[in-house]
C-alpha positions as CSV (number, residue, x, y, z in Angstrom):
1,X,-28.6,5.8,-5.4
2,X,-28.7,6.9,-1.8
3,X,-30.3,4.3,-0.6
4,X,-26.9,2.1,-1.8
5,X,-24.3,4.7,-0.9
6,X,-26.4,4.6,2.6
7,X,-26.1,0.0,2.7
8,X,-22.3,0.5,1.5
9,X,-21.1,2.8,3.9
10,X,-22.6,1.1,6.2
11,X,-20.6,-2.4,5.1
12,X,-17.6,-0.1,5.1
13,X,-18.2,0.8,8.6
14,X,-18.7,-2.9,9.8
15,X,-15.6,-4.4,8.0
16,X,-13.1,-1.7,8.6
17,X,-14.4,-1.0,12.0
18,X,-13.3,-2.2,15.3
19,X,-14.4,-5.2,15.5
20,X,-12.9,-7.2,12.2
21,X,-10.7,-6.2,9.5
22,X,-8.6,-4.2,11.6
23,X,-8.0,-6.6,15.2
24,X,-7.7,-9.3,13.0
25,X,-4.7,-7.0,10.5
26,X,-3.4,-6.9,13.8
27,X,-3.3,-10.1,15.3
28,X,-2.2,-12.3,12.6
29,X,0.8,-9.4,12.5
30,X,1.4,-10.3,15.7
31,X,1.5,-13.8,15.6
32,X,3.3,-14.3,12.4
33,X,6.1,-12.0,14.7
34,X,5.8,-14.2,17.4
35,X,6.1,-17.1,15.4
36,X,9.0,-16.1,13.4
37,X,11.1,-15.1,16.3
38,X,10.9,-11.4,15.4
39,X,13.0,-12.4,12.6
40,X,11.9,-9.5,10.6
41,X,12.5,-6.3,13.4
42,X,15.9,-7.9,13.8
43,X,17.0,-8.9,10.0
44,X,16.5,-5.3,8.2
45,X,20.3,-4.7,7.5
46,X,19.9,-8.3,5.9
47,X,17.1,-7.3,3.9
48,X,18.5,-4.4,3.0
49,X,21.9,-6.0,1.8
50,X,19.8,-8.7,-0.2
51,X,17.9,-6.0,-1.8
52,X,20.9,-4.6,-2.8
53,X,22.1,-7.6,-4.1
54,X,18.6,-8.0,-6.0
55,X,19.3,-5.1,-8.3
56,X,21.1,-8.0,-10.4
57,X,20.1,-11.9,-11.1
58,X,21.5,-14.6,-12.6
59,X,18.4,-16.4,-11.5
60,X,15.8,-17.6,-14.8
61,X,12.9,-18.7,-12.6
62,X,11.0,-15.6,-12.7
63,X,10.1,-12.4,-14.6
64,X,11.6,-9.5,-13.4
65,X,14.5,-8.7,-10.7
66,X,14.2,-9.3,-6.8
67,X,14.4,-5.5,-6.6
68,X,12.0,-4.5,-9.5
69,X,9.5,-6.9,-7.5
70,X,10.0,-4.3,-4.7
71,X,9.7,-1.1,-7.0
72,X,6.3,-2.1,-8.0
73,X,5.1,-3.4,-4.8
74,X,6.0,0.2,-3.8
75,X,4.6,1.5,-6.9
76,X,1.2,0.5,-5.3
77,X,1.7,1.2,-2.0
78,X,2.9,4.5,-1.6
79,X,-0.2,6.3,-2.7
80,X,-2.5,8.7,-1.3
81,X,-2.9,6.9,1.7
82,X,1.3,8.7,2.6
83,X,-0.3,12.2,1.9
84,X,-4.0,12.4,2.6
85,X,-4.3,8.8,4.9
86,X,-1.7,10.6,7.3
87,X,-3.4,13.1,7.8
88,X,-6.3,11.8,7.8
89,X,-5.4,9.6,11.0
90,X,-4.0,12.6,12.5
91,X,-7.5,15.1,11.8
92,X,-9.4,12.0,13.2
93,X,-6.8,10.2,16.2
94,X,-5.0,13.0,17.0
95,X,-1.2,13.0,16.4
96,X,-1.1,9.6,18.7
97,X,-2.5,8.0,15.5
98,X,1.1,8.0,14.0
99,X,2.8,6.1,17.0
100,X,0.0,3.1,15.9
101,X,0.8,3.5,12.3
102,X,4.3,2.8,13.3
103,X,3.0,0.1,15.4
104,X,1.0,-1.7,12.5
105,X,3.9,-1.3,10.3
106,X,7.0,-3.1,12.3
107,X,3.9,-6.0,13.0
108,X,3.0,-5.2,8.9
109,X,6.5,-6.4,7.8
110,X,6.4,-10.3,9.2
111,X,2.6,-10.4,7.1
112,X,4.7,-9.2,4.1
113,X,6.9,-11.1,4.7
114,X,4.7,-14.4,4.9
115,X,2.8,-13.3,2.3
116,X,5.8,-13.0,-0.3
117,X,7.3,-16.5,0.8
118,X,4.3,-18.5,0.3
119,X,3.7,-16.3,-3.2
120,X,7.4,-17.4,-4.6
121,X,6.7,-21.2,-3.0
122,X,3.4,-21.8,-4.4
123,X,3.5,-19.9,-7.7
124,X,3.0,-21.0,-11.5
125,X,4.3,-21.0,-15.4
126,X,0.7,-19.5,-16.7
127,X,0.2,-20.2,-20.7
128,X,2.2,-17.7,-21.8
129,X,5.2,-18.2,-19.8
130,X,4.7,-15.5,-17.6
131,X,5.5,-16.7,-13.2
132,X,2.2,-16.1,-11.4
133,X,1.2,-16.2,-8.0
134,X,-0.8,-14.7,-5.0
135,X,-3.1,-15.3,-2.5
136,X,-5.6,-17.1,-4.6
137,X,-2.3,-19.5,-6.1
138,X,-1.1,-20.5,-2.3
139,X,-5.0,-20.7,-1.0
140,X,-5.4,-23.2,-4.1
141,X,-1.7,-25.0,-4.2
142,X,-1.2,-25.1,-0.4
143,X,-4.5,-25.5,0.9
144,X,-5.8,-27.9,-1.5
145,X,-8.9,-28.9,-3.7
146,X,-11.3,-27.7,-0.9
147,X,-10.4,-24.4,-0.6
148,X,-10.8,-23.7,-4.1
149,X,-13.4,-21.6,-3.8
150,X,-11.8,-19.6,-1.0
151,X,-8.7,-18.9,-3.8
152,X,-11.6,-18.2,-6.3
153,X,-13.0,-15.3,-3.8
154,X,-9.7,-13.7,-3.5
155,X,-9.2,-13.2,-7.0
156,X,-13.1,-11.8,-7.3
157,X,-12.5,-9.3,-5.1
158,X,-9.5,-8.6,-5.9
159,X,-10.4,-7.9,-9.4
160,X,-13.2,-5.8,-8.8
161,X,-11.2,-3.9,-5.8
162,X,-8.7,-3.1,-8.7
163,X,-11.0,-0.5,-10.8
164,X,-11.2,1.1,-7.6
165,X,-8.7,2.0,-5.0
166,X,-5.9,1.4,-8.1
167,X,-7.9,3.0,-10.9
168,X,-10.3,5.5,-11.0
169,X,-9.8,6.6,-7.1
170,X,-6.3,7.4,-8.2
171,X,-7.4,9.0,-11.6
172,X,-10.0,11.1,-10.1
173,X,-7.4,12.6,-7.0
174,X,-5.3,13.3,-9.7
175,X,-7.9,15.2,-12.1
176,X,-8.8,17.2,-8.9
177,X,-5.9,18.5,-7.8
178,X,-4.5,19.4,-11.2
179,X,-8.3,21.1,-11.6
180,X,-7.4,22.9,-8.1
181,X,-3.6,23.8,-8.3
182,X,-3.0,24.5,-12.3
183,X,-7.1,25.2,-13.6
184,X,-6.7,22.3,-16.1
185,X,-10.1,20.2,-17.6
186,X,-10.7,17.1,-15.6
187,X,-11.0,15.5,-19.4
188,X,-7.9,16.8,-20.4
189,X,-6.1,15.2,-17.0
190,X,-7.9,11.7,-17.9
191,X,-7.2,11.2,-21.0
192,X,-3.0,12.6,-20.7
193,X,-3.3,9.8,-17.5
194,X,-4.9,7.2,-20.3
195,X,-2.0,7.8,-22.9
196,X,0.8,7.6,-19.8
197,X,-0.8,4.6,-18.3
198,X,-1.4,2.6,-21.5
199,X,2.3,3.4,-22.8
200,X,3.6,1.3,-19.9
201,X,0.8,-1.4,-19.0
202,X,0.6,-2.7,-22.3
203,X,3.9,-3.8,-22.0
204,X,3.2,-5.9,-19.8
205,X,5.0,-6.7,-15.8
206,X,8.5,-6.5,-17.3
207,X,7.7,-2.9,-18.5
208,X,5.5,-2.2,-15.4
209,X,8.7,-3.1,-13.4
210,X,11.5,-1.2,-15.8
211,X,9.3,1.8,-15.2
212,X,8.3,1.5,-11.6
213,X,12.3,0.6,-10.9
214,X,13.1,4.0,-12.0
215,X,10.3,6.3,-11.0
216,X,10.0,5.0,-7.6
217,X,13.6,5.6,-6.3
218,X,12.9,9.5,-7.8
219,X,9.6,10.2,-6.5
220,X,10.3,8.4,-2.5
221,X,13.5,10.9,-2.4
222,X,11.9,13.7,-3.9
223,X,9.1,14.0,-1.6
224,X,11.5,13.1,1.4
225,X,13.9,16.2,0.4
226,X,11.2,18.3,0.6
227,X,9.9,16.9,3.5
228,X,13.4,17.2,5.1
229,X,14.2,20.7,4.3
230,X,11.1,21.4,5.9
231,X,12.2,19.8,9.0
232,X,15.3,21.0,9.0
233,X,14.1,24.8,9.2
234,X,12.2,23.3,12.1
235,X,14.5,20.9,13.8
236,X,14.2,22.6,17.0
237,X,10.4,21.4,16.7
238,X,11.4,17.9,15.9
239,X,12.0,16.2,19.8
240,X,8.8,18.4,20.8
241,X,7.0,16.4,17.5
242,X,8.1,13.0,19.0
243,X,6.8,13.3,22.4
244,X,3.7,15.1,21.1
245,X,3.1,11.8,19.2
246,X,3.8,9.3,21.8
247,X,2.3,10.7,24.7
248,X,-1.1,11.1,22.8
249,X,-0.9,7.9,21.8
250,X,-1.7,6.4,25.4
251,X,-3.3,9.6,26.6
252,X,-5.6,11.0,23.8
253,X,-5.7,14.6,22.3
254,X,-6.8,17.7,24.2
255,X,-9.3,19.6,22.1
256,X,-7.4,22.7,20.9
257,X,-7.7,25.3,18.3
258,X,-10.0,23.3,14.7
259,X,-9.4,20.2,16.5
260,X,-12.4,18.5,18.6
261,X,-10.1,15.6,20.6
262,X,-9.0,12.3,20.2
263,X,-9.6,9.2,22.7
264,X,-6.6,6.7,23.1
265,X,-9.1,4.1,21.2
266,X,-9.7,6.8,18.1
267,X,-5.5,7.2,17.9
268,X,-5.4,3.4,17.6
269,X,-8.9,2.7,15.2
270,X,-7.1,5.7,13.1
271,X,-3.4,4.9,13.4
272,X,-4.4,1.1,12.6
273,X,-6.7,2.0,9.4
274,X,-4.4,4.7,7.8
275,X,-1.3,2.5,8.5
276,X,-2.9,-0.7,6.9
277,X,-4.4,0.9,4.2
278,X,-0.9,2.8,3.5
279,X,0.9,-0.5,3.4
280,X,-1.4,-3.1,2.2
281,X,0.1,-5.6,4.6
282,X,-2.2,-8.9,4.9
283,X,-4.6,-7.4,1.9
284,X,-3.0,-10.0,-0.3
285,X,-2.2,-7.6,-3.3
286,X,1.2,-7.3,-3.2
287,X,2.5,-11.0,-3.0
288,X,1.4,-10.9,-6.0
289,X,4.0,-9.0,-7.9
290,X,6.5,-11.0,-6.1
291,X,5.6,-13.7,-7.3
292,X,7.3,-12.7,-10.3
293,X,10.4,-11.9,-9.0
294,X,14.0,-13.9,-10.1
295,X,14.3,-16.0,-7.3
296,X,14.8,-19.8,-6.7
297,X,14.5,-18.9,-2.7
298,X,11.2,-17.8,-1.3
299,X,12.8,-17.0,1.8
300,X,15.0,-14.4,0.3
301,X,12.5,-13.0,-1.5
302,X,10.4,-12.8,1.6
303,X,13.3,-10.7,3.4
304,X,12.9,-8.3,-0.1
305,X,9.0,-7.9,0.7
306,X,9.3,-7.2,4.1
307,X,10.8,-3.3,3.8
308,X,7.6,-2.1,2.4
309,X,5.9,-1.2,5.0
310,X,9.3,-0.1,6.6
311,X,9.8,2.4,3.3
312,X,6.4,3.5,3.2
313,X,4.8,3.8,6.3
314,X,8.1,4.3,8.9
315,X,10.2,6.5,6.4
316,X,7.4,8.3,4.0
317,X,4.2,8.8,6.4
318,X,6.4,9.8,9.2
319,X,8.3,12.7,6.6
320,X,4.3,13.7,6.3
321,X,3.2,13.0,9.8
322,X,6.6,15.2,11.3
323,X,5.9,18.3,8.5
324,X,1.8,18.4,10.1
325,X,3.1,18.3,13.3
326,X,6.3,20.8,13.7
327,X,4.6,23.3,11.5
328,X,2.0,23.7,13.9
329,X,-1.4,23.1,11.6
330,X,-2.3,19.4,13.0
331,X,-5.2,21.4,15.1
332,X,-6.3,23.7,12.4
333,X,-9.7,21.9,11.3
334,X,-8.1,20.7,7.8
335,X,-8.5,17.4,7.0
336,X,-6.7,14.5,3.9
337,X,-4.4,16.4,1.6
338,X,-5.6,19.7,2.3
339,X,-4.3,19.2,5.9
340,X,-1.0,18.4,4.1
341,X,-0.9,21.1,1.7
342,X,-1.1,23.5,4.4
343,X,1.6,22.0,6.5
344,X,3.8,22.3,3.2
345,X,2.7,25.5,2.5
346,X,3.1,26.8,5.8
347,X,6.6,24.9,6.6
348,X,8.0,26.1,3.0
349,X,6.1,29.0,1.7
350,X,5.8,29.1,-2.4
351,X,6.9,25.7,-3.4
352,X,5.5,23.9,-0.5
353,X,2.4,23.2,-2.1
354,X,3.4,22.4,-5.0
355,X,5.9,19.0,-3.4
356,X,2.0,18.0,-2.4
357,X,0.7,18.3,-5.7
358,X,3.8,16.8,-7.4
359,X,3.6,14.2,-4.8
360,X,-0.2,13.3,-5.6
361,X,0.2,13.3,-9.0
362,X,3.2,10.9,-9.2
363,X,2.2,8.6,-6.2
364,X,-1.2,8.3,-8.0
365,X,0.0,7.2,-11.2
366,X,2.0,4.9,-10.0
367,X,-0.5,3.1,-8.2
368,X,-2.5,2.9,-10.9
369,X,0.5,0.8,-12.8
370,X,1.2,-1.1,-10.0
371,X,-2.7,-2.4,-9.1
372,X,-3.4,-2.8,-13.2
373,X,-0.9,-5.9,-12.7
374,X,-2.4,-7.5,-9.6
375,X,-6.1,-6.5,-11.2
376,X,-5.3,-8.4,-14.4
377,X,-3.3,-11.3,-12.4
378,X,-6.6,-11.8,-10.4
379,X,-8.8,-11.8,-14.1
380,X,-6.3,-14.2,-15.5
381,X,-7.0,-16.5,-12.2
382,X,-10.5,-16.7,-13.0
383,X,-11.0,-16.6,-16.9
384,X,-7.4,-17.1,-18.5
385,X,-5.2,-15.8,-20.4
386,X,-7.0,-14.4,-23.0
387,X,-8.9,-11.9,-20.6
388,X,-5.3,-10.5,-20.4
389,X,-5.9,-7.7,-23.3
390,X,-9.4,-6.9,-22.8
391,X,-8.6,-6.6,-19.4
392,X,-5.9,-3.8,-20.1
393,X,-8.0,-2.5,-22.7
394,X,-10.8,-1.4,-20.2
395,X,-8.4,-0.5,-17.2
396,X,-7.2,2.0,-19.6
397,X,-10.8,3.4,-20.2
398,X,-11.1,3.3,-16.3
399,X,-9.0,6.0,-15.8
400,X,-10.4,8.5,-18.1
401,X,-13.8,7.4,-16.4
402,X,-12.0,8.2,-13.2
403,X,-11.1,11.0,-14.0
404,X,-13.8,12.9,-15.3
405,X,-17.1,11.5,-12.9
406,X,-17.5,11.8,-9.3
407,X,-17.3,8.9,-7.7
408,X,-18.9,8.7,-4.1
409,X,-20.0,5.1,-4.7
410,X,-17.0,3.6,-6.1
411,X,-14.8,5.1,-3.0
412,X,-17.7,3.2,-1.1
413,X,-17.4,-0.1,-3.3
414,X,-13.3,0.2,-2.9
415,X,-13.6,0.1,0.9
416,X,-15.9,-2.2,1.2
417,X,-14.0,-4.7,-1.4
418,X,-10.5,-4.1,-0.3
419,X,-11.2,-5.2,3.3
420,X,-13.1,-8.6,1.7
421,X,-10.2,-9.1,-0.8
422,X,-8.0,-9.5,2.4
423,X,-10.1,-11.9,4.6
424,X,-9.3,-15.1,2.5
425,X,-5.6,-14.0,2.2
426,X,-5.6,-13.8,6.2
427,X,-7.3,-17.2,6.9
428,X,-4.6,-18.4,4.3
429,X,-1.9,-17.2,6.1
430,X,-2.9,-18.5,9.4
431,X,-3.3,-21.5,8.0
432,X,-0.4,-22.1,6.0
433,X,1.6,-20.5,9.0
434,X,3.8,-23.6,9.6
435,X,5.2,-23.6,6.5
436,X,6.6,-20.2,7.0
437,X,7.8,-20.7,9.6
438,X,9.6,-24.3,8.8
439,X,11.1,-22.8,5.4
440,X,12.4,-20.2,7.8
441,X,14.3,-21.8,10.1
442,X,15.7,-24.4,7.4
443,X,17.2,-20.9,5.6
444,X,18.9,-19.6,8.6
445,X,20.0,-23.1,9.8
446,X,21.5,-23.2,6.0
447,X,23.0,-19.6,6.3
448,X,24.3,-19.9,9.4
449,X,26.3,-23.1,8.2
């Protein structure tokens, strides 16, 4: 058992390291910018109006609204990765980690918003009526009969990838930090997560959404008031945060007090990792869902997709990465959500710890909604619609198995999947570039007119 955990973090190290997954995030974020004018840094009070405007659709092509397709995108997204993954970046970069999560974001939201266009244009009317789409759809639709396989790859992955990062990882951070916080069974945690989970899932995407499109909103503003009374009490801190965070961004972190130093290159390997892995852009999961959405324009849905990684990394990570540096505890040896339930704690004695724990808890389960749908839209992919049940069936036995094991390897197998899952997704996007790019300019040159 070792011996595997030994050969798979090892794969972890390779694909998430310096030299693949994360340059390549990066680049293909930087060209689909480049290519697209910058449309997306300059468009965000667009977006932002059409996602408004989402809320409501008179549009029948699709399953669920514009802005529902956002809520569950979300759902997934904003995770542990805004709690521990900030700090983790921080423990490990130094606070010049953040300035490169915000870099990877702003690049993040033209890959988002790629990745949603070509989901809408490309997508499908499965069996059962239900709008499909995803990588695996445009890889197979816009790329043709010999790139099958690559589609076919995708969905594999992406499948398997599922029980991890959006299952049991979730179930098992939640089981342990109720365990730690309020002495309640591990069992007792898994199977209450079961009941919750199953109550919505089986419902199906439109229930998925319904939910997500209400508990998202709460939890984001939730966590961001307590984030923000934090930083108010400190606001005197707050300019001293900023240029902490910039300048070790280009110059490293001094070794001082639990912390052993940062190079320039850590800040950005950590800033790029957490920042990624907190927004999912170019991993290929989230097109899915908006694939779904009400929409007869992929374009406008595209502009929709593209304020992920604005909400969660620049608005939510920040709120984390601001409280861990004004209260003074980025140096204290901490490291993942401990590091952030002491900057809670410390910045809001009493309930400070407990907006961390609420926070876990609530992000968690909502991920695990949010990934059962692009888990089961990767089964269908492969085997059908009538893996559709049995697939929900024994996601909701994941999470009690989550829950109540300890799960080294599958953290290992999650890594390791979740960067393979995106490589076909970014050698579609590359390829299939143009036609972003064209369906872009024809949408503005119609708007403008």
């Amino acid at each position: 058992m070792q011996v595997l955990q030994n050969i798979l973090d090892r794969l972890t190290g390779i694909i998430w390291g310096e030299f693949v997954l994360i340059p390549l995030l990066a680049l293909v974020g930087v060209y689909l910018t480049t290519g697209l004018r910058a449309m997306p840094l300059l468009r965000i009070p667009y977006a932002f109006k059409r996602l408004w405007q989402g809320r409501i659709t008179d549009d029948k092509e699709g399953d669920i609204s514009p802005f529902q397709a956002l809520m569950t995108e979300l759902s997934a997204t904003i995770g542990t990765g805004n709690i521990a993954g900030v700090a983790t970046a921080i423990y490990f970069g130094g606070p010049g980690a953040i300035f490169w999560m915000w870099v990877v974001a702003l690049f993040g939201m033209a890959t988002k918003y790629a990745e949603a266009v070509l989901a809408v244009r490309y997508r499908e009317v499965d069996a059962l009526g239900n709008h499909v789409g995803g990588p695996m759809y445009y890889i197979k639709n816009g790329l043709g009969p010999r790139w099958y396989w690559l589609g076919s790859t995708f969905a594999l992955f992406g499948m398997l990838a599922a029980f991890g990062i959006g299952n049991m990882v979730q179930s098992n951070t939640v089981a342990h930090e109720l365990e730690t916080t309020f002495a309640l069974p591990t069992w007792l945690t898994g199977i209450v997560l079961a009941l919750l989970a199953a109550a919505v899932i089986l419902g199906g995407i439109r229930r998925i959404a319904e939910v997500a499109g209400k508990l998202v909103p709460f939890m984001a503003l939730a966590y961001f008031a307590g984030a923000f009374v934090i930083l108010l009490l400190h606001f005197t801190k707050i300019p001293a945060a900023f240029v902490l965070i910039v300048s070790d961004a280009f110059t490293g972190a001094a070794a001082s007090g639990g912390f052993a130093g940062a190079t320039v290159w850590m800040a950005i390997r950590w800033g790029f990792a957490r920042g990624i892995f907190s927004n999912e852009a170019g991993l290929g999961s989230t097109p899915i869902v908006h694939a779904a959405a009400k929409t007869k324009d992929p374009v406008r849905q595209g502009m929709i997709a593209m304020l992920g990684p604005l909400i969660d990394t620049l608005v939510i990570c920040t709120m984390t990465a601001l409280v861990i540096v004004v209260t003074g505890v980025w140096n204290s040896g901490q490291v993942g959500a401990p590091l952030s339930s002491l900057a809670f704690t410390t910045g809001l004695p009493g309930p400070g710890g407990y907006i961390v724990s609420f926070g876990l808890i609530l992000f968690a389960f909502t991920t695990i909604l949010g990934w059962s749908y692009y888990g089961e839209r990767c089964a269908e992919y492969l085997l059908g619609v009538k893996i559709i049940k049995p697939y929900r069936v024994i996601w909701i036995i994941a999470i009690f198995v989550g829950a109540t094991r300890e799960l080294n390897l599958v953290w290992a197998f999650a890594d390791v999947l979740n960067g393979l899952m995106a490589i076909p997704n970014l050698i579609a996007l590359l390829l299939l570039s143009p036609v972003v790019f064209a369906m872009t300019r024809e949408y503005f040159a119609r708007d403008k007119s």
